[in-house]
N, C-alpha and C positions, 0 to 999 in steps of 0.2 A: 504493500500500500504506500508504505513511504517510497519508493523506487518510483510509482507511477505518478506521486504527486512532486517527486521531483525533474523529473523528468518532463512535464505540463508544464512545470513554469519555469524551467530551463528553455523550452522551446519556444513560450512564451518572449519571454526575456532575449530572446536571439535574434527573435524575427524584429519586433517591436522596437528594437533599440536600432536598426538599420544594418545588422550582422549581414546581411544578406545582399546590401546595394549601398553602395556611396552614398551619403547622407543629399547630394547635389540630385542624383536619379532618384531619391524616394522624395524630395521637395518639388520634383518635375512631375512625380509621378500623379496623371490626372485621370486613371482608372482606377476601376475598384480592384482591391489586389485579394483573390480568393487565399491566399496562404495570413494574408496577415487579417481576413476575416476571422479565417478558421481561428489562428490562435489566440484573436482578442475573445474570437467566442471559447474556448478554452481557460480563457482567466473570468470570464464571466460566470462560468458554471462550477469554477473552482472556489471562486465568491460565493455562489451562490451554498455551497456546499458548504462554506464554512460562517454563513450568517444565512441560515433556513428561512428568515423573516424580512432579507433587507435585498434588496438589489444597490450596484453600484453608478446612481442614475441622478441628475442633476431633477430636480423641484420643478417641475411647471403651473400652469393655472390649469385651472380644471378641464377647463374648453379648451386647451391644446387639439390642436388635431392630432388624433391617436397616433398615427405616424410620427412625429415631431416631439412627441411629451413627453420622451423617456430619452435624453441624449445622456450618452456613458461620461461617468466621472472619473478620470482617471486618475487622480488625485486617491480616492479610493483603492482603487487597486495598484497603485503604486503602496500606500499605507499598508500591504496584505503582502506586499513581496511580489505581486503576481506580472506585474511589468516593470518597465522601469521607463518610461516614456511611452506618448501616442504614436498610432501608426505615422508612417513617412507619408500617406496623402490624406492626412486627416486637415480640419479647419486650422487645428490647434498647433500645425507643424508645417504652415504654410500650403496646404491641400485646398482640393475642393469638396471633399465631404466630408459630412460630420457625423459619427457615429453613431448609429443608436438603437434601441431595444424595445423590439414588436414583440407581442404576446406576454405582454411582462407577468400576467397575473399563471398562464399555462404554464407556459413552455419561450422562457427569456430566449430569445433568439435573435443575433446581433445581423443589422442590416447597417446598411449607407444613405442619406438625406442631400441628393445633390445639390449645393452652395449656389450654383450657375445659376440655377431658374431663379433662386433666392436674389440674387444680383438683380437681372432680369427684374423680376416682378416690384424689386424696389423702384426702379428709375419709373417705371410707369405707375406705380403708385406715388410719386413722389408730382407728378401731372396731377394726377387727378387730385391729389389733396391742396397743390394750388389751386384746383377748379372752382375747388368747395370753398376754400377761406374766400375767394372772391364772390361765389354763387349762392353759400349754404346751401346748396346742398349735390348729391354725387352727379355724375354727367352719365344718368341712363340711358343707355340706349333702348334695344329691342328685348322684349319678354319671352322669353325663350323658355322659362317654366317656371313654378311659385317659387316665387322671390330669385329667382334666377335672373341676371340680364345680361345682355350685349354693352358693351361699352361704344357709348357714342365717342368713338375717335376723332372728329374732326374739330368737338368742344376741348379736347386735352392738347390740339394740335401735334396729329400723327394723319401721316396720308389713305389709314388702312386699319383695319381690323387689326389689334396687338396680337400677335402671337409669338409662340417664345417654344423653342426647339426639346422634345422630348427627351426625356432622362433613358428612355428605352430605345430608341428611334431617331429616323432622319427626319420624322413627324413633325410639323410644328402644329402645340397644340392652340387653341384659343384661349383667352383672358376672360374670364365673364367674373360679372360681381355679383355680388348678395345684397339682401333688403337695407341693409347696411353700410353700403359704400367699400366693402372691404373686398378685395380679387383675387382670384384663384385661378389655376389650371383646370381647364376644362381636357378630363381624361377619358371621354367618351370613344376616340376614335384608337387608341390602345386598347379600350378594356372590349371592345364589338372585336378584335382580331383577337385578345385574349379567349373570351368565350366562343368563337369558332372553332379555336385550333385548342383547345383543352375540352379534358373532359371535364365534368362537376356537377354538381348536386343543389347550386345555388338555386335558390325558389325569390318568388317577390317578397322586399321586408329584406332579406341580405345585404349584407354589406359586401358586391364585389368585388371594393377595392385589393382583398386581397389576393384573388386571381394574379394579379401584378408581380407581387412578393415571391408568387409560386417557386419560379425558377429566374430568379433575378437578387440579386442582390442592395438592387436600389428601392427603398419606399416612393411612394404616389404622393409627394411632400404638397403641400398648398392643394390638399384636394376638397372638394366637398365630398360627402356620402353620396355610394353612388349603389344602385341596385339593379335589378332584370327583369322588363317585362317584355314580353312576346318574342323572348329571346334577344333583346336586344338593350345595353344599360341606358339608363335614366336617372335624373336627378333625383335621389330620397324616393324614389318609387313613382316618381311624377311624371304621364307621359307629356316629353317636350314639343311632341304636336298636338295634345289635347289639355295644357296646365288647367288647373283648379285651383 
């Protein structure tokens, strides 16, 4: 037992610290890297192992988006021996993603929140909340499902519909906001190729989003709830050619 748990966070400890690549290609590096998934998830479970009750995870608000609410604190399992630094393309070591943990209450299973769209979706929300201190209030455009909308781009002065390039794909998805002025990735046109090409057992009332997660390593970061009717996803269950 001791053999096995030194050996976890020896390997751990190897990969994490840049044993592996010049500290210069792990600072470049802007893929997600499966070996140094695997051993963050590795000190994750070795945490979890030795605090039954706690995970190793930074405090959010409640309303976080479930994808985004759980980022790894490494400060923690540095504390525990279990690494001795963040991955080489994490936020935290000059990367584009930032670590973090789906299923926290099942089964803690460490994914990636790609930074990019994060980038992205600020500069155009930083339009739109000039729109508002001038207008009070957001620059709706078109209704596209309850509480759903299109962004009138031509009030934020942009020539076109925002769209901001897929964490999965050469896709770029669309920008749509909520009742609230606040914007998100519209991830309808991954999750209708997700649900083609997998099998599942999703019904209306599900949360597809995690079809995404299935075999990917990136989370559906800035998403709304999204679910399946007549085969095909929709907002919260809401069909977007017939909202209520």
């Amino acid at each position: 037992m001791y053999i096995k748990k030194m050996a976890v966070l020896l390997l751990a400890a190897f990969i994490l610290t840049g044993c592996l690549y010049p500290d210069d290609r792990l600072s470049k590096n802007q893929t997600p890297n499966q070996v140094q998934l695997e051993s963050l998830q590795a000190a994750v479970d070795e945490f979890k192992k030795n605090n039954p009750y706690a995970l190793p995870i930074k405090t959010r608000d409640q309303d976080t988006n479930i994808f985004q609410k759980y980022p790894i604190d490494y400060k923690r399992l540095r504390e525990e021996n279990l690494i001795s630094e963040a991955p080489g393309n994490s936020f935290e070591r000059g990367g584009v993603y930032q670590y973090v943990i789906i299923y926290a209450e099942e089964d803690p299973t460490v994914k990636v929140m790609d930074l990019r769209a994060t980038q992205e979706l600020q500069k155009i929300n930083n339009r739109i909340t000039a729109y508002r201190n001038e207008h009070q209030y957001a620059p709706y455009g078109e209704r596209i499902a309850k509480d759903v909308y299109k962004i009138d781009y031509e009030k934020i002065g942009l020539k076109q519909n925002p769209t901001i390039k897929s964490p999965y794909s050469e896709t770029q998805l669309p920008v749509v906001m909520d009742a609230k002025g606040k914007i998100y990735l519209d991830y309808r046109q991954e999750l209708y190729q997700a649900l083609q090409e997998n099998d599942h057992s999703f019904s209306s009332g599900d949360d597809i989003r995690y079809l995404l997660v299935q075999d990917s390593p990136i989370v559906p970061s800035h998403s709304l709830p999204y679910t399946v009717k007549n085969g095909e996803p929709v907002f919260n269950g809401v069909d977007i050619n017939n909202p209520s």
